[in-house]
C-alpha positions as CSV (number, residue, x, y, z in Angstrom):
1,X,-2.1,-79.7,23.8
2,X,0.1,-79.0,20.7
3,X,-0.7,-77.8,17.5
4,X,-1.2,-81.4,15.1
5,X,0.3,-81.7,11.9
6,X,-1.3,-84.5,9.5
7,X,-0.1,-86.2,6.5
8,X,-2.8,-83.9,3.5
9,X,-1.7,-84.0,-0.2
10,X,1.6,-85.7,0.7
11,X,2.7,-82.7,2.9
12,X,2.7,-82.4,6.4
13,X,0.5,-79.3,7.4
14,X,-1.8,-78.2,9.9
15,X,-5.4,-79.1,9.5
16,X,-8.1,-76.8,10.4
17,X,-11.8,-78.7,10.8
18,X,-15.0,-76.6,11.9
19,X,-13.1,-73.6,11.6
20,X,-10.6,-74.6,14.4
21,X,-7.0,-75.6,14.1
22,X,-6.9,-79.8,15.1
23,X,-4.5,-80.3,17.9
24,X,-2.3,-82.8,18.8
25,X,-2.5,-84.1,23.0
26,X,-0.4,-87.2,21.8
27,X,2.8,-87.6,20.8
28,X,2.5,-87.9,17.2
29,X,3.6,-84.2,16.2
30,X,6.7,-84.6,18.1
31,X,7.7,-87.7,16.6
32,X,6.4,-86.7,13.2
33,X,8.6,-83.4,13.8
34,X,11.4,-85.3,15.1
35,X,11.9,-87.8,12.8
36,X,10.2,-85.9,9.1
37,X,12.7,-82.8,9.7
38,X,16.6,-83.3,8.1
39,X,19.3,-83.4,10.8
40,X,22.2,-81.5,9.8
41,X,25.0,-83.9,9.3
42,X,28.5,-83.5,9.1
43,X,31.0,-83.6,5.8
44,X,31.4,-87.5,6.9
45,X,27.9,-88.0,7.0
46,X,26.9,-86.3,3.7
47,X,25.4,-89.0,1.8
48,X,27.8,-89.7,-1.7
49,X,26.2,-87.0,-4.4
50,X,24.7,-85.5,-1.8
51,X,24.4,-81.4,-2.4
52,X,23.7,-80.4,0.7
53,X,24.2,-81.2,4.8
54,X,21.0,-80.3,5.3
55,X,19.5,-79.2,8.7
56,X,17.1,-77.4,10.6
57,X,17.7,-73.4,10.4
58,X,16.5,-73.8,14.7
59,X,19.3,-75.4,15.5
60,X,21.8,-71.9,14.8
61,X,19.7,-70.5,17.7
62,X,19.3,-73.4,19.9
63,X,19.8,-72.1,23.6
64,X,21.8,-75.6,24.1
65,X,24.8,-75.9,22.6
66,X,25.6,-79.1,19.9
67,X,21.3,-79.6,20.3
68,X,20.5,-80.9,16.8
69,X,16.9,-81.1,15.6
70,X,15.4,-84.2,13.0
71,X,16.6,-87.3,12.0
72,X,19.4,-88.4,9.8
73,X,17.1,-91.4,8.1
74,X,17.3,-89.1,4.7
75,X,20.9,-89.8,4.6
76,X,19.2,-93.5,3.7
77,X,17.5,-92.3,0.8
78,X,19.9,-93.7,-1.8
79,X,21.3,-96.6,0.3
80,X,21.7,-100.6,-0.9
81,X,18.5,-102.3,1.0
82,X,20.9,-104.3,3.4
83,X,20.7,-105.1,7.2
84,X,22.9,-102.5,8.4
85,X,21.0,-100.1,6.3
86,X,17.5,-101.0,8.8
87,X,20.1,-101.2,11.7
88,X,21.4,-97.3,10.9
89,X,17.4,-97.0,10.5
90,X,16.9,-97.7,13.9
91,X,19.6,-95.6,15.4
92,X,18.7,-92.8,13.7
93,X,15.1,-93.1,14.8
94,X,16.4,-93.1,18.4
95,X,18.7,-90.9,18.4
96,X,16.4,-88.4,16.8
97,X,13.7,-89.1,19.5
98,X,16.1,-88.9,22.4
99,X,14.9,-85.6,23.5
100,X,11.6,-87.1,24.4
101,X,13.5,-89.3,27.7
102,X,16.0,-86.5,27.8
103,X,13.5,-84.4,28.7
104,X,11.3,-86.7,31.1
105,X,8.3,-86.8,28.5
106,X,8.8,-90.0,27.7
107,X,10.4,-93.8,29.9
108,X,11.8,-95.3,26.4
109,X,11.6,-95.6,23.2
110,X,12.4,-98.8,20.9
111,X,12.6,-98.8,16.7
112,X,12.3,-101.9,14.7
113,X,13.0,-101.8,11.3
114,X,12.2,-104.2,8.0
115,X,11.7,-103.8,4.5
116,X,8.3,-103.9,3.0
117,X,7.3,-105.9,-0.7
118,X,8.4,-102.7,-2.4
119,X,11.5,-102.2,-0.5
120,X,10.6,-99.4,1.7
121,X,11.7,-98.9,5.0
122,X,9.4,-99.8,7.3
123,X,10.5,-98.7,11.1
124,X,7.8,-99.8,13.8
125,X,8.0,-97.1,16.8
126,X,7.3,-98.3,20.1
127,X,6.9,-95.2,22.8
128,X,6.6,-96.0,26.8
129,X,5.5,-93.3,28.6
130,X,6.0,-92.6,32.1
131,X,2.5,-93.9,33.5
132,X,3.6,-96.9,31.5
133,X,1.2,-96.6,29.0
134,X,2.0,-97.3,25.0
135,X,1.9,-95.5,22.0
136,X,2.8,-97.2,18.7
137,X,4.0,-95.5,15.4
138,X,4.9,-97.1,12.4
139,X,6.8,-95.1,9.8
140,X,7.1,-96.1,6.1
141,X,10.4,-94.4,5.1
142,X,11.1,-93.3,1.2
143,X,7.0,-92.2,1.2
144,X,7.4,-90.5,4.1
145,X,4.3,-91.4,5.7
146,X,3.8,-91.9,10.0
147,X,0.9,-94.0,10.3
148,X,-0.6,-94.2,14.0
149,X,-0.4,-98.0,15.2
């Protein structure tokens, strides 16, 4: 079992009930790590007005080379609400969950995106594991919220 982390206050943090930390025998801290933490990008990737690349401070110390950590989905943040917008969505939730089949934990992985009434991204997580059972995660991106489905 990992250590969870849950949504309190807008934050992600760890939540302690009954004087014990609440821990996580799922999936949802790795995808909530994977996809909640800013990938580094490159200088062609930087989003326009963008101040920073961004990144996780791990990945300098990564014990395999080019291994990035998080997602690139804040490079969205400022984006036109188009189709290729929800299709670059999608990618990015992939490719920043990779590690998961990479690494046997995981069979496959599929990420559906649409818009919701206010305009958010809404990216529907659909995880296979390798007893074949499903978990589901749906992700409203711009409030940052994961939501267990």
């Amino acid at each position: 079992m990992d250590l969870g982390l849950n949504l309190i206050d807008g934050c992600f943090d760890v939540e302690i009930k009954n004087g014990d930390v609440v821990r996580d025998d799922g999936l949802e801290t790795a995808v909530t790590i994977s996809l909640f933490t800013d990938r580094r990008v490159t200088e062609e990737e930087k989003p326009y007005l963008a101040n920073s690349k961004r990144g996780y401070w791990g990945d300098l110390f990564s014990e395999i080379d080019g291994d990035k950590m998080g997602s690139r989905l804040w490079t969205l943040e400022r984006e036109k609400r188009t189709t290729e917008v929800l299709r670059r969505a999608e990618d990015y939730t992939r490719e920043a969950l990779q590690w998961l089949i990479d690494d046997g934990v995981v069979l496959s992985i599929s990420a559906i995106a649409s818009y919701d009434n206010n305009k958010f991204i809404n990216i529907d997580v659909k995880i296979i594991k390798p007893l074949g059972n499903e978990s589901r995660y749906k992700i409203l991106w711009d409030k940052q919220e994961l939501k267990r489905g």
